[in-house]
C-alpha positions as a LaTeX table, in Angstrom:
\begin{tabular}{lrrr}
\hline
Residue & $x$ (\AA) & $y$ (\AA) & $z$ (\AA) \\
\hline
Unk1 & $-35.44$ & 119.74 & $-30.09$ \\
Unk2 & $-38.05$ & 119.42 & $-27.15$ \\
Unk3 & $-37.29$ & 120.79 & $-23.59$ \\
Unk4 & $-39.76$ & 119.19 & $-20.91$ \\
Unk5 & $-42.65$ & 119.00 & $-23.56$ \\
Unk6 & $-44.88$ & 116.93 & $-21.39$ \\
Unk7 & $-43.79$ & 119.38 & $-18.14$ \\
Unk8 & $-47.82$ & 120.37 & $-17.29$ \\
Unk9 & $-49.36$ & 117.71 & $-18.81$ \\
Unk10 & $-52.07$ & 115.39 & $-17.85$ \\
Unk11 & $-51.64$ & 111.63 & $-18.50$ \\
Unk12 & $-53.95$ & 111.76 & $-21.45$ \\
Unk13 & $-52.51$ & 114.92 & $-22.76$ \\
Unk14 & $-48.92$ & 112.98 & $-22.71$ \\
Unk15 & $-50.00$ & 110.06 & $-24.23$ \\
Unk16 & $-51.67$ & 112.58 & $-27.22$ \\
Unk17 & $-48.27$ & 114.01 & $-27.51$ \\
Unk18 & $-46.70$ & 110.76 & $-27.23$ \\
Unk19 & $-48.79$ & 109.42 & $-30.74$ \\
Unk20 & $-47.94$ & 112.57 & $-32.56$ \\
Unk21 & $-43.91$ & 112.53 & $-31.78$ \\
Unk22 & $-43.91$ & 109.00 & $-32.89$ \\
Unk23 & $-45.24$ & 109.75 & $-35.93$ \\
Unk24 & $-42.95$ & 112.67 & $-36.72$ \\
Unk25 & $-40.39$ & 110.68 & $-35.83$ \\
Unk26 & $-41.96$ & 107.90 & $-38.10$ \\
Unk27 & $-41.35$ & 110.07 & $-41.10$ \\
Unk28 & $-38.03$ & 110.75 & $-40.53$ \\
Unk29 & $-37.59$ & 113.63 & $-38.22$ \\
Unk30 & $-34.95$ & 113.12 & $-35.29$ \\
Unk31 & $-35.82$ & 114.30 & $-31.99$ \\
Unk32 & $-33.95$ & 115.60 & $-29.39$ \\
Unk33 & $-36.38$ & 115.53 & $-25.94$ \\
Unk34 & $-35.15$ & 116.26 & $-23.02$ \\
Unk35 & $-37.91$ & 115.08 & $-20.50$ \\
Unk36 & $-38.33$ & 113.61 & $-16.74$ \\
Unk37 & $-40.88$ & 111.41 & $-16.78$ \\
Unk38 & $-39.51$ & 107.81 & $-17.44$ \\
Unk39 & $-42.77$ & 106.10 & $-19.08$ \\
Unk40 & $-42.52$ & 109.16 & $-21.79$ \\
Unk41 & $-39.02$ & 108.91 & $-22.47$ \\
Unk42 & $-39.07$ & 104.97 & $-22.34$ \\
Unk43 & $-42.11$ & 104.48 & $-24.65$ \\
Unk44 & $-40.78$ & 107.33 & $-27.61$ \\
Unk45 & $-37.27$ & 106.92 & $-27.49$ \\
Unk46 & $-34.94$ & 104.17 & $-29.12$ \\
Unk47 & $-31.98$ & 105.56 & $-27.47$ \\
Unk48 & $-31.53$ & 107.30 & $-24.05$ \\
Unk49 & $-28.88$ & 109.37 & $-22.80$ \\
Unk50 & $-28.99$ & 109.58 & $-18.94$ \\
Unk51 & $-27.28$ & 113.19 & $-17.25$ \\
Unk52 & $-26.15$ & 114.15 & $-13.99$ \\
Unk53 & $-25.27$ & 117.35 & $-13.02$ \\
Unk54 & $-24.54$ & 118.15 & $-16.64$ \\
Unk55 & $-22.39$ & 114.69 & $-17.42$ \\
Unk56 & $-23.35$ & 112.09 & $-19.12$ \\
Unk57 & $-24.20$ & 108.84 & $-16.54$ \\
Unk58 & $-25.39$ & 106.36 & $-19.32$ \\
Unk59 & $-26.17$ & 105.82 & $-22.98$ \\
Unk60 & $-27.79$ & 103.15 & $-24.94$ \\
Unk61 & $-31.67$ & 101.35 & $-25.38$ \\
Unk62 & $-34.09$ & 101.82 & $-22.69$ \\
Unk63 & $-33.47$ & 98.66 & $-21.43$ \\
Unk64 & $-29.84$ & 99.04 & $-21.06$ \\
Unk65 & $-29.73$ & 102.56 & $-19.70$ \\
Unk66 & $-32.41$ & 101.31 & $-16.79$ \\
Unk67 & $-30.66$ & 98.55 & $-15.78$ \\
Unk68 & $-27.56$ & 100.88 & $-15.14$ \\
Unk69 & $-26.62$ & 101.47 & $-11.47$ \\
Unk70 & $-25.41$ & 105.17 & $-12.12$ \\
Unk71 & $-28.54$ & 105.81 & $-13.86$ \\
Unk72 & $-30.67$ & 104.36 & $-10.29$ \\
Unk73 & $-28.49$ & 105.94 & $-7.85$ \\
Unk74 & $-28.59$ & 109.52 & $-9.81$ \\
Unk75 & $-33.00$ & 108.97 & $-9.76$ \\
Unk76 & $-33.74$ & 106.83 & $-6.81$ \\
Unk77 & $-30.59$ & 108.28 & $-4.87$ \\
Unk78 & $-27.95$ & 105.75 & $-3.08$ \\
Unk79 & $-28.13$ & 103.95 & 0.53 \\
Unk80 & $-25.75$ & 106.46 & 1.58 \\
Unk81 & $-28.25$ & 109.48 & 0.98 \\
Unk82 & $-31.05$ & 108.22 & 3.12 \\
\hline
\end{tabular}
């Protein structure tokens, strides 16, 4: 279980950790990571669970959960908010 691991981190220090949680998760570990940068969470995870104010907004692939309206509202914030 990872809380923000990449929270501090350069680009090229992410990517580094990036390379070694794939390959713990390669041989066999499951992860938990909790994380806001997109690209991380996108590139090392096959499945994505999306909060809001502690409930869950979305679940699924990558591609499914950033398709999801709820899941661009709660980032990118609705018309109504600007």
């Amino acid at each position: 279980m990872l809380d923000e691991p990449s929270a501090g981190l350069n680009d090229q220090e992410t990517h580094a950790l990036l390379v070694l949680l794939r390959s713990v998760a390669a041989d066999g570990v499951a992860l938990l990571v909790i994380d806001h940068k997109i690209d991380f969470i996108d590139a090392l995870c096959d499945r994505i669970t999306v909060l809001e104010t502690g409930r869950v907004v979305a679940e699924g692939t990558p591609a499914q959960v950033w398709k999801d309206r709820r899941v661009m509202d709660a980032y990118l914030g609705t018309a109504q908010d600007a």
